[in-house]
C-alpha positions as CSV (number, residue, x, y, z in Angstrom):
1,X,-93.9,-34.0,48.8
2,X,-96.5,-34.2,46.0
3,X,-99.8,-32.8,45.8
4,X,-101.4,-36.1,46.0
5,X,-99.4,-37.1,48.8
6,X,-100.2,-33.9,50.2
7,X,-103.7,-34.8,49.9
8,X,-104.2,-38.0,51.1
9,X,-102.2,-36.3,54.5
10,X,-104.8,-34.2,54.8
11,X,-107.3,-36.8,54.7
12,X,-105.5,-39.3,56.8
13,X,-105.5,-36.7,59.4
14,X,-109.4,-35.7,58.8
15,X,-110.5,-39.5,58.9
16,X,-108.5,-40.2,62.4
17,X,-110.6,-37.0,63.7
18,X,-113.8,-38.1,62.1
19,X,-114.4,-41.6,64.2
20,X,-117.9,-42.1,62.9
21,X,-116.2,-43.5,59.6
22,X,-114.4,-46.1,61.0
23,X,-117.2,-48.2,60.9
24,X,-117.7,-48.0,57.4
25,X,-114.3,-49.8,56.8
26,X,-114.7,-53.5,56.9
27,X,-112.1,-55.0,55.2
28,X,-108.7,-53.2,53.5
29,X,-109.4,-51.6,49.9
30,X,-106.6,-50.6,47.7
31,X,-107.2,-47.7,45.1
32,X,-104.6,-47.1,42.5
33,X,-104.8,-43.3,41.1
34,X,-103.5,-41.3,38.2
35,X,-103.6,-38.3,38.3
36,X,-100.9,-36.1,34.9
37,X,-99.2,-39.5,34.0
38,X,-97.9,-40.3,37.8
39,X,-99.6,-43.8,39.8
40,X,-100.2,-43.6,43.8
41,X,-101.2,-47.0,45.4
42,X,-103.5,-46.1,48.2
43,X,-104.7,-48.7,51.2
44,X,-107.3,-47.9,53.3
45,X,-107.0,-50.2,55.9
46,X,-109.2,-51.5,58.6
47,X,-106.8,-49.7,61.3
48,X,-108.7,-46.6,60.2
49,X,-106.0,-44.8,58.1
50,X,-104.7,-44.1,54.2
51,X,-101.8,-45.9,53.4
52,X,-99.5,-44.6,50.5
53,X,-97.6,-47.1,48.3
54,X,-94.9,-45.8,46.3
55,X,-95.0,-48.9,43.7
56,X,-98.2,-49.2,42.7
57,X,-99.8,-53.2,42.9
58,X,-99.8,-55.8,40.7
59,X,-103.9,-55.7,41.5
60,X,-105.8,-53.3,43.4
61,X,-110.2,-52.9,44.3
62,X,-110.3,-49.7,42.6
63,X,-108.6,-47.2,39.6
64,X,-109.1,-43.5,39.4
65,X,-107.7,-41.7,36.8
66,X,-108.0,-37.5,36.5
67,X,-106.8,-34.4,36.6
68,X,-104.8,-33.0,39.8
69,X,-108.2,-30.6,40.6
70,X,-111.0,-33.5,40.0
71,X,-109.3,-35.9,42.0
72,X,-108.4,-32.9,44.5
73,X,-112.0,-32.2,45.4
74,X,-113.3,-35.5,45.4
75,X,-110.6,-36.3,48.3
76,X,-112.2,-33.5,50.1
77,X,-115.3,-34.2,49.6
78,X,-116.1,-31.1,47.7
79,X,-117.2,-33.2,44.4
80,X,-119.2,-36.2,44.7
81,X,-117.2,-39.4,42.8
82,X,-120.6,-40.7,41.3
83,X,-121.0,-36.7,39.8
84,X,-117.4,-37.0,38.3
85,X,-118.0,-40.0,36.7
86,X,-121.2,-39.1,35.7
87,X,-120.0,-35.5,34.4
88,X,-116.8,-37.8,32.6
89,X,-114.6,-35.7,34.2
90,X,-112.7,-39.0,36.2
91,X,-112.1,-42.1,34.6
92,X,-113.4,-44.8,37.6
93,X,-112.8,-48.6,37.4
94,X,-114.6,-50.8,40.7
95,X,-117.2,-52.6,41.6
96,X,-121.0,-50.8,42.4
97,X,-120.1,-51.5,46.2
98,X,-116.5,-50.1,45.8
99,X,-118.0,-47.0,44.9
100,X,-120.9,-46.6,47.1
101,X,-118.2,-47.5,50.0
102,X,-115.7,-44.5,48.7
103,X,-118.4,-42.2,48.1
104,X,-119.5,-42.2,51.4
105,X,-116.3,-42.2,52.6
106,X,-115.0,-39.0,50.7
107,X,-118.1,-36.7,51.2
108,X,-118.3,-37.8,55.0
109,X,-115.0,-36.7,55.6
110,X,-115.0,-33.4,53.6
111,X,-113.3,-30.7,55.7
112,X,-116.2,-28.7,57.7
């Protein structure tokens, strides 16, 4: 198992405890992230879990590109996303509403 699919374990199992997010999902959003030259297809469904595509998508909402630690804490909501991109330490492609909506979403679910 890779880190990043290590990861996004971790925070599948965080978001099914953390109910109060749920509502924040509307519709499905797919993420694609890079992270040391390897691509992960992510889904965050409306049935409140993190989906992980081993062939990435011919399209996705959102594209995150970083090292292994930046995207690390900004999965745990230890780093805000809007910070990383600000502090050009994550390269972020997606719309201002895409953002806002994974923001939230990270830091709310941050391990306690």
């Amino acid at each position: 198992m890779t880190k990043i699919e290590k990861l996004t374990a971790e925070f599948n199992q965080s978001l099914q405890n953390n109910v109060h997010i749920h509502q924040l999902v509307q519709h499905s959003l797919t993420i694609l992230i890079e992270t040391n030259g390897v691509k992960k297809s992510l889904a965050l469904t409306t049935k409140k879990k993190l989906v992980i595509n081993q062939k990435p998508p011919n399209s996705h909402d959102v594209y995150l590109r970083g090292q292994d630690d930046e995207i690390q804490s900004i999965l745990l909501g230890s780093k805000s996303l809007k910070k990383a991109v600000e502090n050009k330490e994550i390269e972020l492609k997606a719309s201002f509403r895409h953002i806002l909506l994974l923001d939230s979403i990270f830091l709310l679910n941050r391990r306690k």
